[in-house]
DOMAR-185221 format. One record per residue (C-alpha): residue number from 1; residue in three letters; x, y, z. Coordinates in steps of 0.2 Angstrom, whole numbers, plus 2048, in hexadecimal, padded with zeros to 3 digits. Example, Ala and Ser with C-alpha at 12.3 -4.5 7.8 and 13.67 -1.06 7.14 Angstrom:
<pt nr="1" rest="ALA" c1="83E" c2="7EA" c3="827"/>
<pt nr="2" rest="SER" c1="844" c2="7FB" c3="824"/>
***
This chain:
<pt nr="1" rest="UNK" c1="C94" c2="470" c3="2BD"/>
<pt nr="2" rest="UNK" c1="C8B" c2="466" c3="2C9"/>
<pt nr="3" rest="UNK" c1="C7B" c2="45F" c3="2C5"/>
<pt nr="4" rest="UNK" c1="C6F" c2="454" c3="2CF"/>
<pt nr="5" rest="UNK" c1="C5F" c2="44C" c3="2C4"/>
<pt nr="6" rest="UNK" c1="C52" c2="445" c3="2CF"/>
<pt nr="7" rest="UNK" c1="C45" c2="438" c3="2C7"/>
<pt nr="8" rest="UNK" c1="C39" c2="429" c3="2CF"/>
<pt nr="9" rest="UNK" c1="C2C" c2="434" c3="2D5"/>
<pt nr="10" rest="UNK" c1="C19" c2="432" c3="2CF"/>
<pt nr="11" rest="UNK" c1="C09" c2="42E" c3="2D9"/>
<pt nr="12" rest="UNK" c1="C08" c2="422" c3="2E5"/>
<pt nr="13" rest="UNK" c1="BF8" c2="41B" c3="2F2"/>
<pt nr="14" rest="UNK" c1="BFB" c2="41E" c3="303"/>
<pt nr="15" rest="UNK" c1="C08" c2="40F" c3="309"/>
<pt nr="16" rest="UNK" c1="C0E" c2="40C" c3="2F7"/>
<pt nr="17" rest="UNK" c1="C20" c2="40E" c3="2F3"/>
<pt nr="18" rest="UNK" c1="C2B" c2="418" c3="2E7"/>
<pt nr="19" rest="UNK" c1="C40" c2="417" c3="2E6"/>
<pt nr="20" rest="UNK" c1="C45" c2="428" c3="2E2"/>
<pt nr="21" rest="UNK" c1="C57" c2="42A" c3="2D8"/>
<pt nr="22" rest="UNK" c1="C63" c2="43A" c3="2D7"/>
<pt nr="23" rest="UNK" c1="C6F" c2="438" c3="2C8"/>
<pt nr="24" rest="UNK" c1="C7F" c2="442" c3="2CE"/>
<pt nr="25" rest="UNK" c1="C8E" c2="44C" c3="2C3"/>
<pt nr="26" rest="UNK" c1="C99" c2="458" c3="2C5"/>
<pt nr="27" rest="UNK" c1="CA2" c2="455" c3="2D3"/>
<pt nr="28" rest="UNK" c1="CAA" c2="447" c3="2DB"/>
<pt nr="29" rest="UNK" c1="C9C" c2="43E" c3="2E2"/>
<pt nr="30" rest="UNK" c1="CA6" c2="432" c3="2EF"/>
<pt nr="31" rest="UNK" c1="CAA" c2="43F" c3="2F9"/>
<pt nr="32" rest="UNK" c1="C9B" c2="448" c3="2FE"/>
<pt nr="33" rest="UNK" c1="C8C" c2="446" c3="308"/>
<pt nr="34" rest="UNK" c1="C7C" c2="443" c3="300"/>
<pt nr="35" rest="UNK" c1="C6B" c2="44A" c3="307"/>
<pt nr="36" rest="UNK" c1="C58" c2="447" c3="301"/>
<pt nr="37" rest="UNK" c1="C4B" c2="455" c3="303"/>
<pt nr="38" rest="UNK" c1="C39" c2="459" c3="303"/>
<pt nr="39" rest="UNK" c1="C2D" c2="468" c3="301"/>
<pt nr="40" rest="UNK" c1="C1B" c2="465" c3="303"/>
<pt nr="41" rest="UNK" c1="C11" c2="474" c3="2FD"/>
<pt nr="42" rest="UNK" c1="C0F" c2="482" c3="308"/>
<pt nr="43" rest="UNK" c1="C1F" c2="479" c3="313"/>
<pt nr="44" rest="UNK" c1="C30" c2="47D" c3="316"/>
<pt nr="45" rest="UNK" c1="C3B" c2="472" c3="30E"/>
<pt nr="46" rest="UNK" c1="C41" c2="466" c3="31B"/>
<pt nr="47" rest="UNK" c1="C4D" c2="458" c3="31A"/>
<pt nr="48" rest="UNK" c1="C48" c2="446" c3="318"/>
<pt nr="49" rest="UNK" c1="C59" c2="43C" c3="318"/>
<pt nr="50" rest="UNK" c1="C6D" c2="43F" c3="316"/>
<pt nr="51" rest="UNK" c1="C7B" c2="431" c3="313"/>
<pt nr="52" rest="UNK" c1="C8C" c2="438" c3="314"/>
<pt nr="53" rest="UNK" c1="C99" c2="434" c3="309"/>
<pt nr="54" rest="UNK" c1="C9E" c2="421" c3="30C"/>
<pt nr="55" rest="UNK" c1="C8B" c2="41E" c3="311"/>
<pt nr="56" rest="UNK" c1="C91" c2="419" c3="323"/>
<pt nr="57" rest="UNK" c1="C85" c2="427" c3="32A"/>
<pt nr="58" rest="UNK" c1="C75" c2="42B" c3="327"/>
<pt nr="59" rest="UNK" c1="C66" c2="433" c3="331"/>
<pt nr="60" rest="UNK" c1="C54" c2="436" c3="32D"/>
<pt nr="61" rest="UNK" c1="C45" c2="441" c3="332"/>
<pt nr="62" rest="UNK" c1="C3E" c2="438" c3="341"/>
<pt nr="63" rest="UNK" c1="C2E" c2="438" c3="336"/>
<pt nr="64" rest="UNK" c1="C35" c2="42C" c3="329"/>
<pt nr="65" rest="UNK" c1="C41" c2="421" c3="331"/>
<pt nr="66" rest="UNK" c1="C3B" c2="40E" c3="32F"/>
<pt nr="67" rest="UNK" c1="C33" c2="411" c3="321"/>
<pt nr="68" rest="UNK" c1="C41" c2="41D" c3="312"/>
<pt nr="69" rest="UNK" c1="C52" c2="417" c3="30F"/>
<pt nr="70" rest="UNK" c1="C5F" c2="420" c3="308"/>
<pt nr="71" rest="UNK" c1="C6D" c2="417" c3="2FE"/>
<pt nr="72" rest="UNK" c1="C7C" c2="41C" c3="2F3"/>
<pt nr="73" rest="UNK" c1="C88" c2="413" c3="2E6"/>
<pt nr="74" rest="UNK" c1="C96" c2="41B" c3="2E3"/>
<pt nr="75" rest="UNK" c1="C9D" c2="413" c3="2D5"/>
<pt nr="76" rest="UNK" c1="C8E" c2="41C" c3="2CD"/>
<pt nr="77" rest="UNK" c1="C87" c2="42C" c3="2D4"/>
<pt nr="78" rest="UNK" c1="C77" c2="429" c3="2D8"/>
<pt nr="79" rest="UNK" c1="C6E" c2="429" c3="2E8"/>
<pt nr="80" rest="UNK" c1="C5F" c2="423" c3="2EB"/>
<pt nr="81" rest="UNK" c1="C4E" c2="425" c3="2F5"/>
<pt nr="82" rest="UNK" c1="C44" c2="415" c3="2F9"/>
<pt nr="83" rest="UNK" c1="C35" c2="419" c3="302"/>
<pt nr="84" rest="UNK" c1="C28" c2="40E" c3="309"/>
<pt nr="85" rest="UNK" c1="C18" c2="40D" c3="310"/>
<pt nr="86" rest="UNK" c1="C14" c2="420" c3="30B"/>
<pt nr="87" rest="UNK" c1="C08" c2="42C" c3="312"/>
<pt nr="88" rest="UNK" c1="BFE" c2="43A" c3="30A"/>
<pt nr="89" rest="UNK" c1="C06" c2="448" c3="314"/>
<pt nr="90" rest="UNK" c1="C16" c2="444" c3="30B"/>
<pt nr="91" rest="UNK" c1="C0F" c2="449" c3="2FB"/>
<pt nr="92" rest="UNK" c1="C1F" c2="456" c3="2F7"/>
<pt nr="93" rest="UNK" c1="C2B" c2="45B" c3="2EA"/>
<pt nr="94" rest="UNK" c1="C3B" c2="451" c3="2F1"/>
<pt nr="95" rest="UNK" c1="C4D" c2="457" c3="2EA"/>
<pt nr="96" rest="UNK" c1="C5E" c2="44F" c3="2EA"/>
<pt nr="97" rest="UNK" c1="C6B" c2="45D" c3="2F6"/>
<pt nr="98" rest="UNK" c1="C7E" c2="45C" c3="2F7"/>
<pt nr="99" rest="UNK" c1="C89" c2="46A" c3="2FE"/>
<pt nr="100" rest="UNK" c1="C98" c2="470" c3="2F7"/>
<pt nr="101" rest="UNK" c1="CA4" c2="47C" c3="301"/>
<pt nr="102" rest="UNK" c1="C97" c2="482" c3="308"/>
<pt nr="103" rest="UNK" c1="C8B" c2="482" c3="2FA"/>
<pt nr="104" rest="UNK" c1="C7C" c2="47A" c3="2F7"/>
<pt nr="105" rest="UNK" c1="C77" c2="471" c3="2E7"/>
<pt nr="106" rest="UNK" c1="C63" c2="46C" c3="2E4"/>
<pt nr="107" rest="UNK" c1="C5C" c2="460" c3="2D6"/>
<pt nr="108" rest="UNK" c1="C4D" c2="465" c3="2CD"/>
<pt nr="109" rest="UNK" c1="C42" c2="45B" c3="2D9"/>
<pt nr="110" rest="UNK" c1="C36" c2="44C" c3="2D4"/>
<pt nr="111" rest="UNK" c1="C24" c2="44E" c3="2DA"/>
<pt nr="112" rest="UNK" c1="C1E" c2="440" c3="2E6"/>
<pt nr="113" rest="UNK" c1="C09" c2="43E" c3="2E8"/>
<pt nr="114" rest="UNK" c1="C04" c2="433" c3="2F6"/>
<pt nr="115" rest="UNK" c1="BEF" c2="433" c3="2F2"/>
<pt nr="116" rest="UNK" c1="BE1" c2="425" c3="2EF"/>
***
């Protein structure tokens, strides 16, 4: 059964920093892709970052590139989120994604404030 957990969310000023974790089971982590979402109330959910399975790939929304990197370790399924220098529009639930023959599977998400 696969299972992603997200955790490291919380509040955060605007240009602070959180590291966002996805623990992984279920399913052989090393050879999938591993994505990041987020969806702001009111929003479609829209994707943030993906690393594919070797992490020799990975692309970002043009709106957090510079400033969020994705990383994996896949001696032990987890992929993380570091994001820096945060910004009150991206106050959003954020979930952990991978896709499976054709399926996708979502976390739980972990809320992220950006406020003063």
């Amino acid at each position: 059964q696969v299972q992603l957990v997200e955790s490291g969310g919380g509040l955060v000023q605007p240009g602070g920093s959180l590291r966002l974790s996805c623990a992984a089971s279920g399913f052989t982590f090393s050879m999938y892709a591993m994505s990041w979402y987020r969806q702001a109330p009111g929003k479609e959910r829209e994707l943030v970052a993906r690393i594919t399975n070797t992490g020799g790939t990975i692309n970002y929304a043009d709106s957090v590139k510079g400033r969020f990197t994705i990383s994996r370790d896949n001696a032990k399924n987890p992929v993380y989120l570091q994001m820096n220098s945060l910004k009150p529009e991206e106050t959003a639930v954020y979930y952990c994604n991978v896709l499976i023959r054709s399926v996708a599977y979502w976390g739980q998400g972990t809320q992220v404030s950006v406020s003063s």
